[in-house]
C-alpha positions in Angstrom: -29.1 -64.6 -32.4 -29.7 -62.8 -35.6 -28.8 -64.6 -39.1 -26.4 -63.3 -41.6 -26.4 -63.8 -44.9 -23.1 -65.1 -47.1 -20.9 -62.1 -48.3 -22.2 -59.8 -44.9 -18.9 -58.4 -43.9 -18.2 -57.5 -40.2 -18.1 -54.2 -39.9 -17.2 -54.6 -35.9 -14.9 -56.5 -33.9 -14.6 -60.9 -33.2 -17.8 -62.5 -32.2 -18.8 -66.0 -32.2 -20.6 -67.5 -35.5 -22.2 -70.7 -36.0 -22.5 -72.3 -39.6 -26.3 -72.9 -39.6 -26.4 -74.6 -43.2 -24.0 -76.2 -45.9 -22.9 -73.8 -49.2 -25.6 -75.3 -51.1 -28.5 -73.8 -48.4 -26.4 -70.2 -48.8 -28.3 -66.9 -49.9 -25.4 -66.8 -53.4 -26.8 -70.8 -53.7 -30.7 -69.6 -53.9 -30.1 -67.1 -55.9 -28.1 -69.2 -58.7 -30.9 -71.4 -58.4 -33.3 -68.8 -59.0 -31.6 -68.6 -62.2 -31.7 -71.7 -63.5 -35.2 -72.3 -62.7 -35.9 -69.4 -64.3 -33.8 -70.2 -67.4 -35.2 -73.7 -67.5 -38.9 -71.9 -67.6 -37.9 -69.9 -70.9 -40.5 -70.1 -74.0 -39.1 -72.3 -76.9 -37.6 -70.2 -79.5 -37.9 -71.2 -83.6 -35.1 -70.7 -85.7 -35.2 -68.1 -88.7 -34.0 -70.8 -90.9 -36.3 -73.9 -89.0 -39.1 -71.3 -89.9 -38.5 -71.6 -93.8 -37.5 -75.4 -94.2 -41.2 -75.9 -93.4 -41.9 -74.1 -97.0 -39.3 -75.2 -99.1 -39.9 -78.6 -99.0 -43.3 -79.2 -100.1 -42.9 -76.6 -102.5 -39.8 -78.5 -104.5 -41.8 -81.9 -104.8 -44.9 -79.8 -105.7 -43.3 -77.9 -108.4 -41.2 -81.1 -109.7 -44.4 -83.4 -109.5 -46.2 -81.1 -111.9 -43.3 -80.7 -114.5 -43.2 -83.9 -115.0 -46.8 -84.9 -115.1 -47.1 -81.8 -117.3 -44.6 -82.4 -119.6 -44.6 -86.8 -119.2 -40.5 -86.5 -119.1 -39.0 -87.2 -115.6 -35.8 -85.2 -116.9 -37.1 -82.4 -115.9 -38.4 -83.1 -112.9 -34.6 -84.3 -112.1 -33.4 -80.9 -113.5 -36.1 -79.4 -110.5 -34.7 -81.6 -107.7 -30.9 -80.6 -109.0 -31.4 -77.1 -108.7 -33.6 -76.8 -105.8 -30.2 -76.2 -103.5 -31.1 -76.6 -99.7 -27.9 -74.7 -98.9 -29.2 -70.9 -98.7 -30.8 -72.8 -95.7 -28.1 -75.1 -94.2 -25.4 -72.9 -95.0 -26.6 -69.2 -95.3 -28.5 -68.4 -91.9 -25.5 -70.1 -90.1 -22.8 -68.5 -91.7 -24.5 -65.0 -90.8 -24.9 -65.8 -87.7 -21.1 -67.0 -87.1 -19.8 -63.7 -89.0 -22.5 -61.9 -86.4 -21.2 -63.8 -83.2 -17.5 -62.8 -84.5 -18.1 -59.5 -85.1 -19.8 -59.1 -81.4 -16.7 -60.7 -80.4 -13.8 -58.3 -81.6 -15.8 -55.7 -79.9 -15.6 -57.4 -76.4 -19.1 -59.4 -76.3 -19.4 -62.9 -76.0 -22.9 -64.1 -77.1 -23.6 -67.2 -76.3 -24.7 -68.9 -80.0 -26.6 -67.9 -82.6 -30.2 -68.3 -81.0 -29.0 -65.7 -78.8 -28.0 -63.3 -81.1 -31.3 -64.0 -83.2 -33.3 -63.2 -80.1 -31.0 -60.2 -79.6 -32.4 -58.8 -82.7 -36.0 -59.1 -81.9 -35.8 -57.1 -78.9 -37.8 -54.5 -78.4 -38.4 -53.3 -74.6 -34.7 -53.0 -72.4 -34.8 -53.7 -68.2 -31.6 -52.3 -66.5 -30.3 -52.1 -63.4 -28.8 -49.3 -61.6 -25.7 -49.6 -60.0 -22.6 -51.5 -62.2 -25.1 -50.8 -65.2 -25.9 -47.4 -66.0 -23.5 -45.8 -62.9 -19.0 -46.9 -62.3 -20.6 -49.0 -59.4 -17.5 -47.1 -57.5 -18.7 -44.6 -54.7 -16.6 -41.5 -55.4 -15.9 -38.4 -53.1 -17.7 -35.2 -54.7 -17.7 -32.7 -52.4 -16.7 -31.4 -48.6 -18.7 -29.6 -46.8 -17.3 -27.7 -43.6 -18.9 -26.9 -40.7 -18.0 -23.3 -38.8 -15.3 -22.5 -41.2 -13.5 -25.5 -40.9 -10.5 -26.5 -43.2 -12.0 -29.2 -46.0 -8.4 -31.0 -46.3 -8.6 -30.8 -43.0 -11.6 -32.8 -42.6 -10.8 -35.3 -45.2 -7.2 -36.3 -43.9 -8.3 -37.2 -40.6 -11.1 -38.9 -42.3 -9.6 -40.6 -44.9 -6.7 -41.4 -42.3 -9.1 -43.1 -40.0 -10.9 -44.7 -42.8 -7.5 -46.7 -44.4 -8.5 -49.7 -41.7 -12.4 -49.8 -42.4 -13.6 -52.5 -44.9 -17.0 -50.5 -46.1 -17.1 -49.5 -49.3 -17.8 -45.9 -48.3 -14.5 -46.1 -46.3 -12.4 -47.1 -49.8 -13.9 -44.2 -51.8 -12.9 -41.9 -49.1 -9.2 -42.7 -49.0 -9.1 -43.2 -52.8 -11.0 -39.5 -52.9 -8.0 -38.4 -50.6 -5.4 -39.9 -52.5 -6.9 -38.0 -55.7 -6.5 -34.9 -53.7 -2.9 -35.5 -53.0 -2.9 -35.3 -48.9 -0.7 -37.1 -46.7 -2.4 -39.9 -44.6 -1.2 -41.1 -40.8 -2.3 -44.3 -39.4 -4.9 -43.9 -36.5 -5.2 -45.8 -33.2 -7.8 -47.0 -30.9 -9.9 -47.3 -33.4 -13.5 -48.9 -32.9 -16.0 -49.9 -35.7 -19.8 -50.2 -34.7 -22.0 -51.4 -37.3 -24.9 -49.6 -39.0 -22.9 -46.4 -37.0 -19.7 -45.3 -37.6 -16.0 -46.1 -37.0 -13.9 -43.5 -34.4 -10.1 -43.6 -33.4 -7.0 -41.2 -32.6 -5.5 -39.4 -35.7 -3.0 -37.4 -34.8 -3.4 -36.8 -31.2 -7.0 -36.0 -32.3 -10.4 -37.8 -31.4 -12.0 -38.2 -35.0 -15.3 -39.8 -35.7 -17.0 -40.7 -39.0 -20.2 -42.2 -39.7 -23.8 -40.9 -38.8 -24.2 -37.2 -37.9 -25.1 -38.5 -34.5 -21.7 -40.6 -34.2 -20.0 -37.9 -35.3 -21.1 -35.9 -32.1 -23.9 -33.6 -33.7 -26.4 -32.0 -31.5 -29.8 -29.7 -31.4 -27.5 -26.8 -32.6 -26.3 -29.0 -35.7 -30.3 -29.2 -37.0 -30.8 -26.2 -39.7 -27.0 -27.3 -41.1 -27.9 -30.7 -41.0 -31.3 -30.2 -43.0 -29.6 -27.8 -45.3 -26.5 -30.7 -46.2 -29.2 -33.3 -46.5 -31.2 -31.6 -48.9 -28.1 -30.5 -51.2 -26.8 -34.2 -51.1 -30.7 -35.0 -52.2 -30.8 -32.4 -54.6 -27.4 -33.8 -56.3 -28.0 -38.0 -55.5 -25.3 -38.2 -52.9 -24.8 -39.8 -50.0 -23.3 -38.4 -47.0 -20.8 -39.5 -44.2 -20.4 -37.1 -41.1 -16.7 -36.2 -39.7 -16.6 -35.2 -36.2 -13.5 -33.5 -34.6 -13.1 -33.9 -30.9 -16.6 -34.5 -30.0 -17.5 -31.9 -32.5 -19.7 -32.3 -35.7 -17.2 -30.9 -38.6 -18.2 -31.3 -41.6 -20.0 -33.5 -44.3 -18.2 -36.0 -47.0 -20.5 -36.2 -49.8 -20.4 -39.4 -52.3 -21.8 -40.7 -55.4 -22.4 -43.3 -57.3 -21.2 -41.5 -61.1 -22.8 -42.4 -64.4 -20.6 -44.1 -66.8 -19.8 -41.2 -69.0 -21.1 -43.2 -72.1 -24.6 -44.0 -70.7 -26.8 -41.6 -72.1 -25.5 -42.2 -75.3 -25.8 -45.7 -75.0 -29.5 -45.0 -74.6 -29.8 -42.9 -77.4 -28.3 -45.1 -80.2 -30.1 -47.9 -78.0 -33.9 -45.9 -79.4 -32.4 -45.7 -82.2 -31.6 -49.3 -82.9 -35.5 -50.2 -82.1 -35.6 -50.3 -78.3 -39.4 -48.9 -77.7 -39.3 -49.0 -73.8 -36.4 -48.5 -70.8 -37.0 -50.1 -67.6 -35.2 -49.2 -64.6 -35.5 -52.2 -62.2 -32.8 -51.1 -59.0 -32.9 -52.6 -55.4 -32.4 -49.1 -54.7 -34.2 -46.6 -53.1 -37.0 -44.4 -55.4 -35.6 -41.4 -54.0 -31.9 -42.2 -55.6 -33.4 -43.8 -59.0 -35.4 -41.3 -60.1 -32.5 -38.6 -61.0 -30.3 -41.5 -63.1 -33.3 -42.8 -64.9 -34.2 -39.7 -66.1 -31.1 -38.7 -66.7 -30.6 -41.6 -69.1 -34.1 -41.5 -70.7 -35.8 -44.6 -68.8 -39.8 -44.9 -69.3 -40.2 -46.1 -66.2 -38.4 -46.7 -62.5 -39.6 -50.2 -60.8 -37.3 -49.4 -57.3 -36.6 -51.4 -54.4 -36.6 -54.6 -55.9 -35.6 -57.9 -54.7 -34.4 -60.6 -57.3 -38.0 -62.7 -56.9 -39.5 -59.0 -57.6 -36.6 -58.3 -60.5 -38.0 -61.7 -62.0 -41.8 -61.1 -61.8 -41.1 -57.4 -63.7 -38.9 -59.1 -66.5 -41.5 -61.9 -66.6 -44.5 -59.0 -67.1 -42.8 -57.0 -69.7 -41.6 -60.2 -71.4 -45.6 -61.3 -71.7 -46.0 -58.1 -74.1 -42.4 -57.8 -76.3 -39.4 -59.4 -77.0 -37.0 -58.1 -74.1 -33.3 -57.7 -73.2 -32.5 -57.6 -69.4 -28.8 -56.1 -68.1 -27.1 -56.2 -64.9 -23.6 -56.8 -63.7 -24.7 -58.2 -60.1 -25.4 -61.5 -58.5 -29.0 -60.4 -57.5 -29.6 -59.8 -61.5 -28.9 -63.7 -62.5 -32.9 -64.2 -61.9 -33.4 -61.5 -64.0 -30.9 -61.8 -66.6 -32.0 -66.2 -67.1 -35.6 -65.0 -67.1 -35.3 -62.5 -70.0 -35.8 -62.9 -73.8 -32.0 -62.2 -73.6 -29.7 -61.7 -70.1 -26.7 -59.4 -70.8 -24.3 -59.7 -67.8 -22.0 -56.4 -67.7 -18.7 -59.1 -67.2 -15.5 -56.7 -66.4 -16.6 -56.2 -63.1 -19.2 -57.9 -62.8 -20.3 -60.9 -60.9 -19.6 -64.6 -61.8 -23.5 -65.6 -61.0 -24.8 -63.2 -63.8 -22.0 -64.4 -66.1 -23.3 -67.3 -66.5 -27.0 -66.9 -66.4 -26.8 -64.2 -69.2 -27.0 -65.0 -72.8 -24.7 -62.2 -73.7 -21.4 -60.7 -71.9 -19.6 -57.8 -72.2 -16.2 -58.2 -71.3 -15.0 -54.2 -71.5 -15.8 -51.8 -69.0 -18.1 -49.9 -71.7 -22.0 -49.8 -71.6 -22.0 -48.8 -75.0 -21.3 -52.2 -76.1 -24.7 -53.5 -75.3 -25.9 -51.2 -78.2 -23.5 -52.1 -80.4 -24.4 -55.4 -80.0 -28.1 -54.8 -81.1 -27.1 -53.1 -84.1 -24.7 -56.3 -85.1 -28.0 -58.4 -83.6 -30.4 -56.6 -86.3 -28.0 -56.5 -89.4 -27.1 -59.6 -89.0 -30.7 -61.1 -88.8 -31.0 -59.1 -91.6 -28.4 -60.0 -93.5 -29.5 -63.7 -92.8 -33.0 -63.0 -94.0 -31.7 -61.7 -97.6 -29.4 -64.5 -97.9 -31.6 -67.0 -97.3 -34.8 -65.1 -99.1 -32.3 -64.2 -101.6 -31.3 -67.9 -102.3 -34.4 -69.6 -101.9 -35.6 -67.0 -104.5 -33.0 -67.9 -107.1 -33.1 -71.4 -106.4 -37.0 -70.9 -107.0 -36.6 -69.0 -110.2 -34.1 -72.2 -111.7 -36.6 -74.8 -110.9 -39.2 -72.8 -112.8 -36.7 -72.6 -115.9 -35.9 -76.4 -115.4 -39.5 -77.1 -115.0 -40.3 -75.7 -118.5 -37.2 -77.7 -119.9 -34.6 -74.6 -120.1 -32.5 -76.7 -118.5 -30.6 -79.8 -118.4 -29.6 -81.5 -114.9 -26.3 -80.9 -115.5 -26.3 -77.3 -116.1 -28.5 -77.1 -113.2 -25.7 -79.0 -111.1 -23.9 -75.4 -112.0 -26.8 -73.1 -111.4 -27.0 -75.1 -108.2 -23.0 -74.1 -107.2 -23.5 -70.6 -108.3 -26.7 -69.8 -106.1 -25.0 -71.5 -102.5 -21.8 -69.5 -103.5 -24.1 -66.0 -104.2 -26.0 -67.0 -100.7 -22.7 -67.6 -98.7 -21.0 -64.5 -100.0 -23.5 -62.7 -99.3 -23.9 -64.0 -95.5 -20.6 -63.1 -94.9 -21.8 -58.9 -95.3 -22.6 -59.8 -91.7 -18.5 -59.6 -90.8 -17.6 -56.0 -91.7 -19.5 -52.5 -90.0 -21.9 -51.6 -92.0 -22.7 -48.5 -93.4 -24.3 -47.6 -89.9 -21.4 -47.6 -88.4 -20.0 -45.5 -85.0 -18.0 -43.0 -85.3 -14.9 -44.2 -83.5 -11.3 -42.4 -83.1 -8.1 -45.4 -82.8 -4.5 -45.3 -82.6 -2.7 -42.1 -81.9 -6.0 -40.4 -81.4 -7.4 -42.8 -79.1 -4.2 -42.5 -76.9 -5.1 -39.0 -76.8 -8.2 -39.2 -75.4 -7.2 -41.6 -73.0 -4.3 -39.0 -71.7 -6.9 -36.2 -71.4 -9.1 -38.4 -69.4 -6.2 -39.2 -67.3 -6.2 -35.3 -67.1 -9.6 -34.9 -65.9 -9.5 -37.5 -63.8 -6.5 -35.2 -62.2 -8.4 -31.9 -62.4 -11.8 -33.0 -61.2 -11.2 -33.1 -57.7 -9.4 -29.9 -57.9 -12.5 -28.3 -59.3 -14.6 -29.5 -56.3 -12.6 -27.6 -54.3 -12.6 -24.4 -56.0 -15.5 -23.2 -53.6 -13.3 -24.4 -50.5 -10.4 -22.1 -52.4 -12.2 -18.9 -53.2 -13.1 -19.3 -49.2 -9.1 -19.6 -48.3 -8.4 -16.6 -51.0 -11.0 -14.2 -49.2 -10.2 -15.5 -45.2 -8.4 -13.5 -42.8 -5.3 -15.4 -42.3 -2.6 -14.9 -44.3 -0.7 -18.1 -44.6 -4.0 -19.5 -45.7 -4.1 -16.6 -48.3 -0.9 -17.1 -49.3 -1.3 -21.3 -50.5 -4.7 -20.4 -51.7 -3.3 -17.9 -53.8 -0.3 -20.1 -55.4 -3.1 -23.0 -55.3 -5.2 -21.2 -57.4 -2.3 -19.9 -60.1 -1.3 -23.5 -60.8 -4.4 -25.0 -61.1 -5.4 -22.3 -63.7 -2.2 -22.5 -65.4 -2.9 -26.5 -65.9 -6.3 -25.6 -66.9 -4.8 -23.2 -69.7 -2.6 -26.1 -70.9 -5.1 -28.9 -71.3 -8.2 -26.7 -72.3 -5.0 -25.7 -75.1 -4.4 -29.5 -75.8 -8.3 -30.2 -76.5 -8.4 -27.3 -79.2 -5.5 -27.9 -81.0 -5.5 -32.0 -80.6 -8.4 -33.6 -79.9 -11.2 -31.4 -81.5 -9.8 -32.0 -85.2 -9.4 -35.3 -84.7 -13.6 -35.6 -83.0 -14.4 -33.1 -86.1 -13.0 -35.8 -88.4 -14.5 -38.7 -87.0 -18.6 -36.6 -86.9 -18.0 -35.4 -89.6 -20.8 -32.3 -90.4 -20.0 -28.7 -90.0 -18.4 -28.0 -87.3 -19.5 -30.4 -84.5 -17.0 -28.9 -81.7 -18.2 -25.6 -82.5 -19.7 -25.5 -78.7 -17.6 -26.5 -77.5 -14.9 -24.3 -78.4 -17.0 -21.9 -77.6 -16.9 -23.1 -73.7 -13.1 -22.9 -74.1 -13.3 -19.2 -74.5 -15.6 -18.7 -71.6 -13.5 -20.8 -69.2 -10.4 -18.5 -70.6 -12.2 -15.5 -70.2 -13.2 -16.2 -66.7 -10.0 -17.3 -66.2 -8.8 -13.9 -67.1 -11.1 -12.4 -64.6 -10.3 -14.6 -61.7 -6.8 -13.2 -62.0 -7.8 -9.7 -62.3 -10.3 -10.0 -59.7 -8.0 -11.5 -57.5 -5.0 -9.2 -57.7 -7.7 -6.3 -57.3 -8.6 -7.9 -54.2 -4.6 -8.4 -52.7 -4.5 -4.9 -53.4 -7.5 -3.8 -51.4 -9.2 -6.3 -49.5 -11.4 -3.8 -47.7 -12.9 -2.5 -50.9 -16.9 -3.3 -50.7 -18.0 -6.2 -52.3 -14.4 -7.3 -53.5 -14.8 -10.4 -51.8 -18.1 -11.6 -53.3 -17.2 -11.0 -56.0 -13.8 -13.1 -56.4 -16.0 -15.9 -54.7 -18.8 -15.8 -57.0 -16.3 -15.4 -60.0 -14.7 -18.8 -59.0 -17.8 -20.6 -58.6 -18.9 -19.5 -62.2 -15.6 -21.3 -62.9 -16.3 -24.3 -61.7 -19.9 -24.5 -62.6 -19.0 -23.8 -66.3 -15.8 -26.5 -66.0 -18.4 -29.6 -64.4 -20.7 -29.1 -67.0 -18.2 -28.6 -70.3 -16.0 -31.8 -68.6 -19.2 -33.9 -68.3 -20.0 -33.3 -72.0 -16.5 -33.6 -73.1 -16.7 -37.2 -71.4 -20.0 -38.2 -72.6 -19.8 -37.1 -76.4 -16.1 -37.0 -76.9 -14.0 -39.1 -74.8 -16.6 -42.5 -75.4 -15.2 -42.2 -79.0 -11.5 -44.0 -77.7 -12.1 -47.9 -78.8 -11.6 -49.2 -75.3 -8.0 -51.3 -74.7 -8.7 -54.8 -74.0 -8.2 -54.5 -70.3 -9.7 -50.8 -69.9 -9.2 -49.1 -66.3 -12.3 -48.4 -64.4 -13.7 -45.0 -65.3 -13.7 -42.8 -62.1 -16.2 -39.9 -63.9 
């Protein structure tokens, strides 16, 4: 008897359904209407250039009524109305505008008219939302966590094997995790899905559950492990999905939600285009917020959020400042109509907040919303001097024609001159500027894009390196054995790409920062990975060699784990500072890290 909304997706077997309303009654219809009542509420906005033809005006007959009352010769007040050239006006604003809108454009953001991109420019507070915005929107398989010394591929096979016929979103990053990893998959049988629980089937001959820790078959004993899993997905903003074995609780999936790797710079050259206040406003819980807000420098978290509650916090902030409001979701299109300016996060986004926002970015790179202000404000400003700049000449000749200097047909001239000085100069709004982003493109940006394609490789192999140095120290031998020529070739890959960065890409970053030596730290990480590479391998054969020599063990593990502690963080910033730089394709893949 319960309702379901559009877009629920059963999660369970066949069960009756009754239609209870027509598509326009539909939660997706309410909340497109949302939007457009909310769009159709918006403040009146005055044009730059409707705000000066109020002056001009007056000012021309003025000045042309007293030349010639002044001087008793309607010549010259001829000679004012010739020259006093409208077109800085007509012409000016508009063309900078156009050359604005086109320049947004070859970087992959539609705005929607000028009035957009004029209100664009005026913003001064941002709202975001979470997931889609500032993370992929793409749960992704971090870690495994084993339960009683349990094998981790072992754990994820029959997971991700079970997984391959479950529709939940959780399900899909498991098997794509999997995949990543390189492990065969079977099909499973008997499978059965309960909502809100779990699904369980045969894989292999095996009984495999995965879902809740209860579903998965944990019991009293499982408490201190559970607590201590739940706090380290806490401490690290995953969530987790429970694998049980044959009525046995196994081990722990853990899952995130990444940021995009160019987020926090986004927010940075975001401040420093004139956005005075970040607002986080996520459906999601405080508790998972929090971490990415601060992360990416927001002022404030409004959490658990429904789109009436996304609209009254965009309708608050709005009453103080000029704002901007991005999302990629259909719960955003309130939000997005009811801002100053809605930019809809369009690559993967969702039709609904297409068409409510005011501004679309069609690449897969957050980034762009910055660029866009800094094209918003330079061309405002650009419009500004061109019409300021005209009106100003055009003043200065009717002054000269007022006192005689000049003839209506030299004015005619003057005239042509000033609209050609304000049009050129309206068309600065077309090129970079000198504030320009440092950007790498052609064979350099295919370079970065084959080392990302690298990390994307080597990331998951990194996550396992504490599963590994486990394998290298246990006590059976075959285990030792794969662990051991595991461990050579993912160092040896290592070795070859960390090689690839120095010699390829960190010239080519260098070149495009500019300054002294702006990879200097980070060739510095590349000798600490190598030299605890070097140690790894010393450490290790030591340990072959004697295996019962105290502490020998610890200390490989421990090694390892400095490894891979040293490699998340120098990959993260290599992403985040480095790899952004690649002008996106025009059909970009979705980032994984």
């Amino acid at each position: 008897g319960e309702e379901a909304r559009g877009g629920t997706v059963n999660a369970g077997g066949p069960f009756p359904l009754r239609a209870t309303t027509d598509a326009a009654g539909s939660a997706y219809a309410g909340v497109v209407r949302l939007a457009r009542d909310a769009a159709a509420e918006s403040a009146p906005f005055v044009r730059l250039a409707d705000r000066y033809a109020g002056l001009f005006l007056p000012v021309t007959l003025v000045l042309a009524g007293v030349a010639w009352a002044a001087a008793r010769d309607p010549v010259r007040a001829v000679a004012v109305l010739v020259v006093a050239t409208p077109c800085p006006l007509l012409l000016a604003a508009p063309i900078a505008y156009v050359s604005g809108l086109s320049r947004c454009a070859r970087r992959g953001v539609v705005v929607k008219g000028g009035g957009a991109l004029e209100r664009l420019a005026r913003a001064r507070v941002l709202l975001f939302d979470k997931t889609g915005t500032v993370t992929t929107g793409r749960p992704e398989l971090s870690d495994v966590v084993t339960r009683d010394g349990a094998d981790p591929g072992e754990i994820l096979t029959a997971a991700a094997s079970l997984d391959q016929v479950s529709p939940h979103v959780l399900a899909t990053a498991i098997v794509r995790g999997a995949g990543d990893r390189g492990l065969p998959l079977s099909l499973p049988a008997e499978v059965a899905e309960e909502a809100g629980q779990g699904v369980r089937g045969l894989v292999g001959g095996r009984r495999v559950a995965v879902g809740k820790a209860a579903w998965a078959g944990a019991g009293p004993e499982d408490e201190v492990w559970l607590d201590r899993v739940r706090s380290r997905a806490a401490a690290r903003g995953s969530i987790t999905v429970f694998v049980g074995l044959d009525g046995r609780l196994a081990g722990t999936l853990l899952l995130r939600d990444r940021i995009r790797p160019d987020a926090a710079r986004t927010f940075q050259m975001l401040r420093r285009t004139g956005i005075e206040r970040a607002v986080m406003v996520t459906g999601d819980r405080a508790a998972v917020a929090h971490p990415i807000a601060e992360l990416v420098g927001a002022d404030e978290v409004r959490a658990e959020q429904t789109p009436e509650g996304k609209v009254e916090v965009v309708r608050a902030e709005s009453a103080r400042a000029a704002t901007v409001m991005a999302g990629d979701g259909v719960n955003d299109a309130p939000a997005l109509a009811s801002a100053g300016v809605g930019v809809a996060l369009g690559a993967r986004g969702a039709t609904a907040s297409s068409e409510a926002a005011d501004v679309v970015i069609t690449v897969d790179r957050l980034e762009r919303l910055a660029e866009s202000l800094a094209i918003a404000r330079r061309t405002q400003r650009i419009a500004r001097q061109s019409v300021l700049g005209g009106m100003g000449l055009s003043l200065a000749a009717m002054v000269v024609a007022a006192f005689g200097l000049l003839t209506p047909s030299l004015g005619a001239v003057v005239q042509e001159v000033i609209d050609l000085a304000a049009i050129l100069g309206a068309l600065r709004a077309l090129g970079p500027g000198r504030d320009r982003w440092p950007r790498l493109h052609g064979d350099d940006a295919d370079l970065v894009r084959s080392l990302d394609q690298e990390h994307r490789g080597l990331w998951p192999r990194i996550e396992a390196l504490p599963a590994l140095a486990d394998a290298l120290t246990g006590p059976d031998d075959a285990g030792r054995a794969a662990a051991n020529a595991e461990l050579d070739a993912f160092l040896r890959d290592l070795a070859e790409h960390e090689e690839r960065d120095e010699k390829l890409l960190y010239p080519a970053v260098a070149s495009a920062l500019g300054g002294s030596d702006p990879t200097g730290a980070m060739s510095r990480a590349h000798a600490e990975i190598a030299e605890l590479s070097r140690r790894i391998g010393l450490l290790r054969d030591e340990f072959v060699e004697d295996p019962g020599r105290p502490g020998a063990s610890d200390e490989l593990r421990r090694t390892i784990g400095d490894l891979a502690a040293v490699l998340r963080l120098h990959f993260t910033q290599e992403e985040e500072h480095y790899f952004v730089l690649a002008d996106t394709p025009a059909h970009p893949e979705s980032p994984t890290h």
